[in-house]
C-alpha positions as CSV (number, residue, x, y, z in Angstrom):
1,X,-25.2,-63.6,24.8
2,X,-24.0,-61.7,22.1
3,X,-24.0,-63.1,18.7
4,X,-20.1,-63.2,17.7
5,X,-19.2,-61.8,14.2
6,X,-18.2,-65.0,12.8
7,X,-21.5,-66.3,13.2
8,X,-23.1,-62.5,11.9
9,X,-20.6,-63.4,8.7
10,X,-21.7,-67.0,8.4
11,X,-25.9,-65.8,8.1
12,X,-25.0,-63.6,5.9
13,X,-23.4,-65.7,3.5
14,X,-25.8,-68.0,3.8
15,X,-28.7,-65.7,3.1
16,X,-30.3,-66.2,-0.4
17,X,-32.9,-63.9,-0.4
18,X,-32.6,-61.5,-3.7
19,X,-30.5,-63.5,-6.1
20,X,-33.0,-64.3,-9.0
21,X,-33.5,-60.7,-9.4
22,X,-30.5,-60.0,-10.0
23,X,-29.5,-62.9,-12.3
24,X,-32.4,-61.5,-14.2
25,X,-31.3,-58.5,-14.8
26,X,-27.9,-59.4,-15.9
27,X,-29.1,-61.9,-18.5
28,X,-31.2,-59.1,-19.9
29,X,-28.4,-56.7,-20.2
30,X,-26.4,-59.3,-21.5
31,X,-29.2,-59.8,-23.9
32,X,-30.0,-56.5,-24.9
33,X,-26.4,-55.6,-25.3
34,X,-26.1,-58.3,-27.4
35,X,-28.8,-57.2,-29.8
36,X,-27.8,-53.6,-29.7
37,X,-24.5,-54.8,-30.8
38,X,-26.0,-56.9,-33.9
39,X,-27.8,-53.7,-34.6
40,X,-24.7,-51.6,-34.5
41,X,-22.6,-53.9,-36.5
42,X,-25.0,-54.8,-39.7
43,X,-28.5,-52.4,-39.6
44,X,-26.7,-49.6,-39.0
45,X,-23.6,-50.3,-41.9
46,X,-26.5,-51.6,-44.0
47,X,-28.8,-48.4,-43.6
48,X,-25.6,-45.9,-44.1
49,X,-24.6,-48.3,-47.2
50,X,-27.7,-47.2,-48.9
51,X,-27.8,-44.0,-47.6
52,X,-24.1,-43.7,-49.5
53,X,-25.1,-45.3,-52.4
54,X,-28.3,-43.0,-53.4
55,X,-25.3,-40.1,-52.4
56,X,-23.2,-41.4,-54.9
57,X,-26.6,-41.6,-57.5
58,X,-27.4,-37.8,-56.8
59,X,-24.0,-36.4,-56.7
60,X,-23.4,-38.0,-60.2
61,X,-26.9,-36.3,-61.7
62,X,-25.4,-33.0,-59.9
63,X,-22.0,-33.4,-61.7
64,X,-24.1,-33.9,-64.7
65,X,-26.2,-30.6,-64.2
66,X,-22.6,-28.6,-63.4
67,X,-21.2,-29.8,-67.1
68,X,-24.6,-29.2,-68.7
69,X,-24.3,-25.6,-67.0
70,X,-20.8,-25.4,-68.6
71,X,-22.0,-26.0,-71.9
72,X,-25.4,-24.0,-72.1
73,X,-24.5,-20.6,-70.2
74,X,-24.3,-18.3,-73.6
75,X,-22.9,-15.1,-73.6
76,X,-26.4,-13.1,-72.9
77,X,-27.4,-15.5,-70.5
78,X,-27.1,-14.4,-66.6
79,X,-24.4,-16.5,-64.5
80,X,-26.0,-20.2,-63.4
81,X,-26.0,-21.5,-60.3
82,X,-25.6,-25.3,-59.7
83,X,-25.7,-26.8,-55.5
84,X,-23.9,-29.9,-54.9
85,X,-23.5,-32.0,-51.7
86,X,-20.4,-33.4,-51.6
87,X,-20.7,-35.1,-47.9
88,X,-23.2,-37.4,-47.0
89,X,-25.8,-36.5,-44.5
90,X,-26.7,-39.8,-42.4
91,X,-29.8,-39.6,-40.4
92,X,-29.8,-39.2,-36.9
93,X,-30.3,-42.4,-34.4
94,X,-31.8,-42.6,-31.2
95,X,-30.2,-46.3,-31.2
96,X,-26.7,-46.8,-33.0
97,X,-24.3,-44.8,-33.4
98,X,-22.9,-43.3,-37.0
99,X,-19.7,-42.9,-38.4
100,X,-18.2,-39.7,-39.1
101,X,-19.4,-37.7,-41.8
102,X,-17.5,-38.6,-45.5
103,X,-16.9,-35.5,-47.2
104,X,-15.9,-35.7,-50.9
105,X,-13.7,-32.8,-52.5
106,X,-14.5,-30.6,-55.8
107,X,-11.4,-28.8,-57.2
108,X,-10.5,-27.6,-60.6
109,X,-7.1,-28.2,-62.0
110,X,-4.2,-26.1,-62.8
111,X,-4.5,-25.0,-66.2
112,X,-4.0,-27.1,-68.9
113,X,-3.1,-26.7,-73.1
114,X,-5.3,-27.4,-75.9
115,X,-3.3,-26.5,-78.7
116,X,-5.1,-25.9,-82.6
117,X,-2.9,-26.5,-85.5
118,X,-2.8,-25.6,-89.0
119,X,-0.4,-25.0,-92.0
120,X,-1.0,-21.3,-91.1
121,X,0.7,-21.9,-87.1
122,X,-0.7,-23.2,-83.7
123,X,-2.5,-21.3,-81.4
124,X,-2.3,-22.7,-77.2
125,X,-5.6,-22.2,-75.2
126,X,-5.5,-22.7,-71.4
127,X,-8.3,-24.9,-69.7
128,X,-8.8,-26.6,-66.8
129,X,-10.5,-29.7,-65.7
130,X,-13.3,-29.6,-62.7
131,X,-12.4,-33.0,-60.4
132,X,-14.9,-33.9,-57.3
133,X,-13.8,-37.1,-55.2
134,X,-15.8,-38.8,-52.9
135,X,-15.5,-40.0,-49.7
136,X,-17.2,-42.9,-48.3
137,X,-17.4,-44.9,-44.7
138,X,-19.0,-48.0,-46.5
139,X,-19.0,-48.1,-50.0
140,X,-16.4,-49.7,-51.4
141,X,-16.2,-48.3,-55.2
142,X,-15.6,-44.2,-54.6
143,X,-16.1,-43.1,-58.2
144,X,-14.3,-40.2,-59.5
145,X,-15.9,-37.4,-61.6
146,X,-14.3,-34.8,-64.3
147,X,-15.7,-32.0,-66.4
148,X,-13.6,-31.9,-69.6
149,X,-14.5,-30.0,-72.9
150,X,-18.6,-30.0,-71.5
151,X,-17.6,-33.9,-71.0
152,X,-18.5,-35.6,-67.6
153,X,-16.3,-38.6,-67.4
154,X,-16.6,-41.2,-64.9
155,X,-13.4,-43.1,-63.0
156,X,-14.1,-46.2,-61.1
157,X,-12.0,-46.9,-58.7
158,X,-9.8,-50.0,-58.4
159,X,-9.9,-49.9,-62.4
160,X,-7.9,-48.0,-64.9
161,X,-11.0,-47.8,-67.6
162,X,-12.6,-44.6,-67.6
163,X,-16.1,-44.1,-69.1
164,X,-18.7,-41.3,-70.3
165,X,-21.0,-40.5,-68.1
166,X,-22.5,-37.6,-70.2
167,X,-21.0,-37.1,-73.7
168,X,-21.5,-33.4,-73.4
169,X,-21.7,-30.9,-76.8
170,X,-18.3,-31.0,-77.6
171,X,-19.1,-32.2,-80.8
172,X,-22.2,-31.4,-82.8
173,X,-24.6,-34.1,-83.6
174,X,-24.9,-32.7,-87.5
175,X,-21.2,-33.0,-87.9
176,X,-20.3,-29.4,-88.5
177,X,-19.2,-27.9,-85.2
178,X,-17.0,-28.0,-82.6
179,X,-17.5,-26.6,-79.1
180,X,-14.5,-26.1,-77.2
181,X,-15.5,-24.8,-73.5
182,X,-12.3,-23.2,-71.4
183,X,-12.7,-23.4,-67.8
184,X,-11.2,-20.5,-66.3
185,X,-11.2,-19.6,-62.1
186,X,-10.1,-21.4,-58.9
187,X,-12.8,-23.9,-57.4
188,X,-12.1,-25.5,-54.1
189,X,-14.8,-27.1,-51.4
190,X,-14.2,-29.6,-48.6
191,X,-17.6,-29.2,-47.2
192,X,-21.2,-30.8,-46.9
193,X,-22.1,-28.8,-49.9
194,X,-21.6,-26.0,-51.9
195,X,-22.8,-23.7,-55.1
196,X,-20.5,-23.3,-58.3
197,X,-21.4,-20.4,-60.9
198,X,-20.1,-20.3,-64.4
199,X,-20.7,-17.3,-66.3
200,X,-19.9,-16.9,-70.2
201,X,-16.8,-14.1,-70.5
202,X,-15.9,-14.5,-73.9
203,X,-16.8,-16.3,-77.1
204,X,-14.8,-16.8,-80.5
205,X,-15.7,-18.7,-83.6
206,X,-13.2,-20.1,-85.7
207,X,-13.7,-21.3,-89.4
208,X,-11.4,-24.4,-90.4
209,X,-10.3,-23.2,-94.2
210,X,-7.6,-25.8,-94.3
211,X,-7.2,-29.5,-94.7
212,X,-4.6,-30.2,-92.1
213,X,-6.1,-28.4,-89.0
214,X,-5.8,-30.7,-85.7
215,X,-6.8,-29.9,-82.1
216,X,-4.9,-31.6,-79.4
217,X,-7.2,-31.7,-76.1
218,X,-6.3,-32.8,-72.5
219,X,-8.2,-35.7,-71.4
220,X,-8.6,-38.5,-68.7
221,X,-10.4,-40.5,-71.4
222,X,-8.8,-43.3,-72.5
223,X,-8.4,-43.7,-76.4
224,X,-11.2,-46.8,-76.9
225,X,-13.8,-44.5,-75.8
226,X,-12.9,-41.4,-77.6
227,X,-13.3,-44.1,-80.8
228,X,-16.5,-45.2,-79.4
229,X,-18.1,-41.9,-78.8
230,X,-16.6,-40.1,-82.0
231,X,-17.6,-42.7,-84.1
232,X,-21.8,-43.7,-83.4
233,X,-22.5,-40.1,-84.7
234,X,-21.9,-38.6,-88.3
235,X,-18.4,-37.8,-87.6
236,X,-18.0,-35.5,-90.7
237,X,-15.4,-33.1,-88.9
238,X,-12.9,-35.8,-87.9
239,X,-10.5,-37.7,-89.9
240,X,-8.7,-39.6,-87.6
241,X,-8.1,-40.0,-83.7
242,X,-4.7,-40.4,-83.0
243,X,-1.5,-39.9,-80.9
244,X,-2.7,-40.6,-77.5
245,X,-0.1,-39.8,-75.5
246,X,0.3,-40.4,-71.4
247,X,1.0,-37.7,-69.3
248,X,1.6,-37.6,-65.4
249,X,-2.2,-37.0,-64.5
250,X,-3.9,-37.0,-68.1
251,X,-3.2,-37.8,-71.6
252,X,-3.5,-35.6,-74.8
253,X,-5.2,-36.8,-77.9
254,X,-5.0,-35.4,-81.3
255,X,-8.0,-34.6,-83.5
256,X,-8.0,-34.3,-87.2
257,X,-10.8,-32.0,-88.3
258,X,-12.3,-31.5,-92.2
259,X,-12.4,-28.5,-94.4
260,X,-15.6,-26.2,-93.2
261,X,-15.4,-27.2,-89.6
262,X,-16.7,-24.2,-87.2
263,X,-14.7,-24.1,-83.6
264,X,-16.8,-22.2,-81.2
265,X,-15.0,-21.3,-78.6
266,X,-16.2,-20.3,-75.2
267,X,-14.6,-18.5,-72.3
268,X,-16.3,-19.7,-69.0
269,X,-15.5,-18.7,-65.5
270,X,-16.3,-20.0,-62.1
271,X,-14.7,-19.8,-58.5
272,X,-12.3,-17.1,-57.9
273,X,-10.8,-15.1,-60.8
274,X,-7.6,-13.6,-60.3
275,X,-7.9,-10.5,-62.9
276,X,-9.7,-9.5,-65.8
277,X,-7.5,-10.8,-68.2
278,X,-8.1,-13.9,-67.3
279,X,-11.9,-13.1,-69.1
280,X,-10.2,-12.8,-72.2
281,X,-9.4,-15.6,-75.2
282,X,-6.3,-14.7,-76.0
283,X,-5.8,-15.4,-79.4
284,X,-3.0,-14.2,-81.8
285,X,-3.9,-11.3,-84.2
286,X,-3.3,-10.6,-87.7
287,X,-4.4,-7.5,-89.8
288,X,-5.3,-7.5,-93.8
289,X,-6.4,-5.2,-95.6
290,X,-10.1,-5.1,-97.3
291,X,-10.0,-1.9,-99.3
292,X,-7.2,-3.0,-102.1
293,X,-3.7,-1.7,-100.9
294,X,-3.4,0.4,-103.9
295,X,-7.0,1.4,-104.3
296,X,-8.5,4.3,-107.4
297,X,-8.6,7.6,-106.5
298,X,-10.0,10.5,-107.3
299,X,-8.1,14.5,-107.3
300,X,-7.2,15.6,-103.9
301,X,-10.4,17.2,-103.0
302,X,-12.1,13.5,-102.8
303,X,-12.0,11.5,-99.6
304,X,-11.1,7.8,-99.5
305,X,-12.4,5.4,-97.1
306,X,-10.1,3.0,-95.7
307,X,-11.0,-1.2,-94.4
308,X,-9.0,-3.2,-92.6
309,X,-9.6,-6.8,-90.7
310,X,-8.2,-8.2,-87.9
311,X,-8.4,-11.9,-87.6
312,X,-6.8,-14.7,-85.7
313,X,-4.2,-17.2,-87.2
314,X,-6.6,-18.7,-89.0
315,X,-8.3,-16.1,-90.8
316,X,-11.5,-15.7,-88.4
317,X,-12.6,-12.5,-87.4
318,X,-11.9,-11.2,-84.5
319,X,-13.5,-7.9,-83.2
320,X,-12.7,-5.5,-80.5
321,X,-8.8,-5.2,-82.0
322,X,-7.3,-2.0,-81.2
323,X,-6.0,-0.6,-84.7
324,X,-3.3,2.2,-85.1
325,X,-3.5,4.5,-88.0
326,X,-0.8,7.2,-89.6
327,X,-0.6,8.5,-92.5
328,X,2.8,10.6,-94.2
329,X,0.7,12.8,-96.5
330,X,-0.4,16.1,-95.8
331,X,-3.9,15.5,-95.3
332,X,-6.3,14.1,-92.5
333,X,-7.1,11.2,-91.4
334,X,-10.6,10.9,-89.8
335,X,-10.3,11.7,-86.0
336,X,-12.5,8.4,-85.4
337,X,-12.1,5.5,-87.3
338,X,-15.3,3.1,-87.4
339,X,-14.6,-0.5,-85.8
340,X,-18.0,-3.0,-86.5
341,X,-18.3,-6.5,-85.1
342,X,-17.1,-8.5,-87.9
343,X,-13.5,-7.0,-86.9
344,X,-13.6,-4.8,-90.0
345,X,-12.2,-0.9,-89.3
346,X,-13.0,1.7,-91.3
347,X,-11.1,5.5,-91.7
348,X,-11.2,8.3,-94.3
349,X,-8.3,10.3,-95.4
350,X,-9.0,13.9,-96.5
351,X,-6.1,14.6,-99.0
352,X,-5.1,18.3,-100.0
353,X,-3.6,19.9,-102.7
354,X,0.1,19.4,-101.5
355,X,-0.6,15.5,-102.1
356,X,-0.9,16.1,-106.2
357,X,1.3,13.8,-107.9
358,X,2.6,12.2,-105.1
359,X,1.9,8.7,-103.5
360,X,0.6,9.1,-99.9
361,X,1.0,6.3,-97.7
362,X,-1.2,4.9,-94.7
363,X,-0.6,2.5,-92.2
364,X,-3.2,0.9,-89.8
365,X,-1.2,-1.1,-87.1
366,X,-2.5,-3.5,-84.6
367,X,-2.2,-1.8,-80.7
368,X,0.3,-3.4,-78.4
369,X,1.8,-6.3,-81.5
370,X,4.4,-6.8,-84.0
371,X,5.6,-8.8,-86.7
372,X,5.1,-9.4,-90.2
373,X,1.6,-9.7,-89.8
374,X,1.0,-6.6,-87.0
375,X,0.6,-4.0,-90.1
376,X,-0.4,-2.8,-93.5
377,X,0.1,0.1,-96.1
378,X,-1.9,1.4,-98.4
379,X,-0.3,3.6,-101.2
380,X,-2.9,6.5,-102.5
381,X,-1.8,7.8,-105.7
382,X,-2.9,11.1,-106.5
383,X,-2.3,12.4,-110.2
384,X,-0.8,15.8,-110.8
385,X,-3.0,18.8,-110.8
386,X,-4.5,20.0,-114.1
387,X,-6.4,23.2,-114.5
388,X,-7.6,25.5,-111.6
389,X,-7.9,23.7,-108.1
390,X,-11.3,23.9,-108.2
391,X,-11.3,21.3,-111.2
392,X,-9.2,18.7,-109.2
393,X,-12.3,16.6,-108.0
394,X,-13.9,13.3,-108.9
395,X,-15.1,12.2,-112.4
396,X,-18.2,13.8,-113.7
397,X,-21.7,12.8,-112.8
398,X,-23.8,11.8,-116.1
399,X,-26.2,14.7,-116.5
400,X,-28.5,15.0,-120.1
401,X,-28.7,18.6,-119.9
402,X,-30.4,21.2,-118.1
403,X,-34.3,22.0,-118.1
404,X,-35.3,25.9,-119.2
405,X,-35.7,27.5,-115.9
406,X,-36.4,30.5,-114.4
407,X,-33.5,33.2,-114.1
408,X,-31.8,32.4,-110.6
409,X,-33.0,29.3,-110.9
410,X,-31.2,25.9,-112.1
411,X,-32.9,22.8,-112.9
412,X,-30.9,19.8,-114.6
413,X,-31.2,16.3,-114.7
414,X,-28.7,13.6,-113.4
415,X,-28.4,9.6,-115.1
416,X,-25.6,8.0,-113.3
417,X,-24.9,5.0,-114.8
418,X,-25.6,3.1,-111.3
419,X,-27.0,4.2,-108.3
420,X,-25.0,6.3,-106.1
421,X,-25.4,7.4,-102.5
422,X,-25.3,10.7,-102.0
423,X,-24.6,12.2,-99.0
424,X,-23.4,16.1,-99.4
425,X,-22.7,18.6,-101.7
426,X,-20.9,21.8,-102.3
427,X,-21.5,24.9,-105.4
428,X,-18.3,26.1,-106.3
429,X,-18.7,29.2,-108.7
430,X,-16.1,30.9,-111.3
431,X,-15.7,32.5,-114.6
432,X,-18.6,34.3,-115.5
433,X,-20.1,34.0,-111.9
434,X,-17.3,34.5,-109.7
435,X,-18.3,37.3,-107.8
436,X,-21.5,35.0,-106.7
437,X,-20.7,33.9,-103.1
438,X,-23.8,32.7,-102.0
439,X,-27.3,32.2,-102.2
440,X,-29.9,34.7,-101.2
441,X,-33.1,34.1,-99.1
442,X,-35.6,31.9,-100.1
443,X,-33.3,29.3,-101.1
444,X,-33.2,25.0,-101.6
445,X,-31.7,22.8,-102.6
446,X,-33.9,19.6,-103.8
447,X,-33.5,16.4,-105.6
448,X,-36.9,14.4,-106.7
449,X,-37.1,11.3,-108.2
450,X,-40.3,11.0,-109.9
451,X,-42.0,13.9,-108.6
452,X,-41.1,13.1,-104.9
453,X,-38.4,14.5,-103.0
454,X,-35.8,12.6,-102.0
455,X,-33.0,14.7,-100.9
456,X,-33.0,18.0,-99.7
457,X,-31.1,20.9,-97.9
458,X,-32.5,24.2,-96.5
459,X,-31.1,26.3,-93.3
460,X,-32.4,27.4,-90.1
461,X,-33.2,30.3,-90.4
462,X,-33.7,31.0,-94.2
463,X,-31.7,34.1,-93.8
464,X,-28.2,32.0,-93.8
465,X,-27.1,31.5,-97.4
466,X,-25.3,28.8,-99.1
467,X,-21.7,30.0,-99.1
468,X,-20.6,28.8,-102.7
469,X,-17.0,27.5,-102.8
470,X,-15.0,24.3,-102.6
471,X,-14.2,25.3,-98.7
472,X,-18.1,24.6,-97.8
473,X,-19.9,21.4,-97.7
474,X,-23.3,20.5,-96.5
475,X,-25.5,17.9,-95.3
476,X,-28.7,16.6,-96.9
477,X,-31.0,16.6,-94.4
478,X,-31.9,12.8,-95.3
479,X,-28.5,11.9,-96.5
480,X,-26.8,9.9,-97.4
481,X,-29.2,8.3,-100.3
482,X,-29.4,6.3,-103.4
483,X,-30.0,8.2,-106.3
484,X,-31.0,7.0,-109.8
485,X,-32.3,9.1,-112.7
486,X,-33.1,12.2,-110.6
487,X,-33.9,16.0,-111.4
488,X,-32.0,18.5,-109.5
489,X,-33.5,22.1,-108.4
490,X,-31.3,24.5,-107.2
491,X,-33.0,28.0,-105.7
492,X,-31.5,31.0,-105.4
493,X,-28.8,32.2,-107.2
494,X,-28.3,36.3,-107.0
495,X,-24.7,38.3,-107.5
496,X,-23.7,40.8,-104.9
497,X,-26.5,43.7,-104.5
498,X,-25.4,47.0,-106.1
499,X,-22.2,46.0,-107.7
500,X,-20.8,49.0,-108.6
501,X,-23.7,50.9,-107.9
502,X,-25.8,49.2,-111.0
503,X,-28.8,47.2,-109.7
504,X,-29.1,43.1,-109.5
505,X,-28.4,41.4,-112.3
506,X,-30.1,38.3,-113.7
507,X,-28.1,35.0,-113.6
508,X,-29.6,32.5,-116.4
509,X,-28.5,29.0,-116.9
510,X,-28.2,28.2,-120.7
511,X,-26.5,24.6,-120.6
512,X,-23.2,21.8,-119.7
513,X,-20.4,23.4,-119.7
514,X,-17.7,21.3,-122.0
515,X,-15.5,21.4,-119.2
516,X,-14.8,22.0,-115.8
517,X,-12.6,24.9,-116.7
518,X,-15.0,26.7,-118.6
519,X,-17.8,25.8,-116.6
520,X,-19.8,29.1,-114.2
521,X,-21.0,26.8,-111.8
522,X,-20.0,23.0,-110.3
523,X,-22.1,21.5,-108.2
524,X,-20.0,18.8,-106.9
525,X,-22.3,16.1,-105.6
526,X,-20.2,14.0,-101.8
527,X,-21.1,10.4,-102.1
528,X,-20.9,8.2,-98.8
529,X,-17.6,7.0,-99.7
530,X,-16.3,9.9,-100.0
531,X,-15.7,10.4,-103.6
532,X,-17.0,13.4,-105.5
533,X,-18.6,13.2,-108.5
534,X,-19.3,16.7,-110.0
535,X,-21.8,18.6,-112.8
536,X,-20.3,21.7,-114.4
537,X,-22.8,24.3,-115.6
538,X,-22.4,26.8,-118.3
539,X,-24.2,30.5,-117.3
540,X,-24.8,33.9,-118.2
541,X,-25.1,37.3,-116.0
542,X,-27.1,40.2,-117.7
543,X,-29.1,43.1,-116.4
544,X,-32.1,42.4,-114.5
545,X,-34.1,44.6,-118.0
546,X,-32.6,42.1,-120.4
547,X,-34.8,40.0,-122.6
């Protein structure tokens, strides 16, 4: 008979064939899942605990490398490149699963005032602060880092106490400086790492002349360890620390400094830049005068160099200033006016004779400024003119006389009564030798000093004569020079050929004259400055048969 289903259902149930196996293999799984849960839960967390600590170790020693770079990158040095890694890398698991990647954030600031103080004003700098946050799945104490004035200052978190990690250069270990760096440029990263450059734009240096100078910085430091660091070194530049004052995300303290204190001040950017100006320490400018503002002058046929300064508040140097010059006399004013890197700038007015007996003023005015401080005047005073024009020159170089010489030929010795640098010269002829206009070939013109030649003058070619008149100036060929006690040889002098249809006639030197009036010949020696200092020679012109 058939077996009924009942009884197929009832053998089957009752079959036991099988079931240890499978018990078996549940407790394992149940075991296994069990121990890759333990793992999961504490060996993994344990493992990425460390793995987040040593992050937090490097990334501090990076932070510390990025505010050394701050510090150290001078203004010849190339741009330096400093790698962080702001997220931390966990390693990969063939058992256990990780977290998702922390990823800390570096960001600078917004721009922030340090202000420098003195009797003489206050000048505002802009800085900003470079911030990088952590982020962590595990570690419970994320701590925060800041670059401040080349300062790398450490925030715990869960505390209010801030702390040093790396004091930095802001202040010299000899007592003597001051190093203020000024962050400038746009850093933002939210990523497993990146590369900041800071690169040196601009530097400054600022002497303290004054007693009450103060800087007020921006900080995240709290007062107690501004005392602690400022005080452990020889502190010579600080008086006092004091008004610590709490702002929103910061605090400001204020810094007396001593007498003889040096600020250096340098411009450093990183990130993006938004424009060049940004480069730039803007400082406010001032301009004094270095030449005296009513300085001596000569007769209107000497030039007179001109110095000014530019400097900031405070009296420092600053170079690169544009300076404006203008003048309401009737002469020239050099067409380029010499600017050097201690801020001095330099010009030379040429004065004529419509300037006699007036007072011709100057003005040298900073580009782009005003005020009270933006300009100054100089006031030239130039006497009347006495005697012929050619007489209105300098005052008269010391000479002891001439030497005997040969006709056409004039030797004389010059003793100034301190060295003079000579840089040009002119032969201006009259009186008895006014129909002389130049020189004829050969010709020199030679100073020795001892025997060896110093300065001298000769054309290319030898053909081209010395044109003698005020009008004509020339060029040592070594100039411009000291000179001393020097001898002087001037070669050749000649009148006109066939004046009058009579032959050449000799030219012969006999002495000084007693005066520029009555004087033949002037040679009118052009020192660097400008100023002329002249020798007038007494002459006679005879037939070329004379004794």
């Amino acid at each position: 008979m058939k077996e009924t289903l009942k009884r197929r259902l009832q053998r089957f149930v009752d079959d036991e064939r099988g079931v240890s196996p499978v018990v078996g293999f549940v407790l394992i799984f149940a075991l296994v899942m069990i121990v890759f849960t333990l793992y999961q839960s504490s060996v993994v967390p344990a493992q990425n605990e460390e793995i987040e600590f040593k992050h937090s170790q490097e990334v501090e020693g990076e932070m510390d490398e990025l505010s050394a770079a701050f510090v150290s990158t001078g203004p010849e040095d190339p741009p330096k490149a400093v790698s962080l890694q702001l997220g931390v890398q966990y390693p990969n698991r063939v058992l256990g699963i990780n977290p998702g990647t922390p990823i800390g954030k570096l960001n600078s600031t917004d721009p922030r005032t340090i202000e420098l103080a003195s009797d003489d004003g206050s000048e505002n700098l802009s800085t900003s602060f470079i911030n990088y946050k952590p982020s962590y799945n595990l570690k419970t104490q994320e701590t925060q880092y800041s670059i401040e004035h080349g300062m790398l200052v450490k925030d715990y978190s869960g505390s209010s106490a801030t702390r040093l990690a790396s004091p930095g250069a802001l202040f010299s270990s000899d007592g003597e400086d001051v190093n203020l760096n000024l962050i400038s440029g746009d850093v933002s990263a939210n990523e497993m790492s990146t590369v900041v450059t800071t690169d040196n734009v601009d530097t400054h240096n600022i002497t303290v002349m004054s007693d009450n100078i103060t800087i007020t910085l921006p900080t995240t430091l709290e007062e107690d360890e501004w005392n602690r660091t400022l005080y452990t070194e020889d502190t010579n530049y600080i008086s006092q620390v004091d008004d610590h004052e709490y702002l929103s995300d910061s605090s400001e303290i204020r810094i007396n400094l001593e007498n003889g204190t040096e600020i250096d001040l340098n411009k450093v950017t990183t990130g993006d830049t938004p424009n060049d100006s940004e480069n730039e320490i803007e400082m406010d400018r001032r301009i004094t005068n270095v030449t005296p503002l009513h300085p001596a002058v000569g007769s209107v046929s000497s030039k007179r160099k001109l110095t000014v300064r530019t400097t900031d508040i405070f009296g420092s140097s600053l170079s690169g200033v544009g300076v404006n010059w203008s003048t309401d006399g009737s002469g020239k004013l050099s067409a380029n006016n010499t600017i050097s890197s201690d801020g001095n700038t330099t010009i030379t007015y040429d004065p004529v004779a419509a300037d006699s007996g007036s007072t011709v003023g100057i003005t040298a005015e900073l580009a782009n400024a005003s005020g009270g401080n933006s300009s100054v005047t100089f006031g030239l005073n130039y006497p009347p003119a006495s005697g012929p024009p050619r007489c209105n020159l300098g005052s008269e170089l010391e000479s002891p006389g001439l030497y005997s010489s040969e006709p056409e030929q004039l030797n004389f010795e010059i003793t100034p009564s301190s060295s003079v640098s000579i840089e040009k010269f002119s032969v201006i002829t009259a009186n008895d030798l006014k129909d002389v206009k130049k020189s004829r070939s050969p010709h020199e013109f030679v100073i020795k000093d001892g025997g060896s030649e110093i300065l001298s003058y000769s054309t290319n070619p030898q053909t081209t004569p010395i044109i003698f008149n005020e009008s004509n100036e020339y060029r040592f060929n070594s100039g411009p020079t000291a000179v001393n006690t020097s001898t002087v040889y001037i070669d050749m002098f000649d009148d006109e050929d066939d004046v009058d249809g009579e032959d050449d006639r000799d030219i012969k030197f006999e002495s000084l004259a007693s005066s520029c009036k009555d004087a033949d010949v002037i040679v009118n020696f052009i020192l660097e400055d400008g100023t002329e200092r002249p020798v007038f020679i007494d002459a006679t012109v005879g037939d070329d048969d004379d004794d």
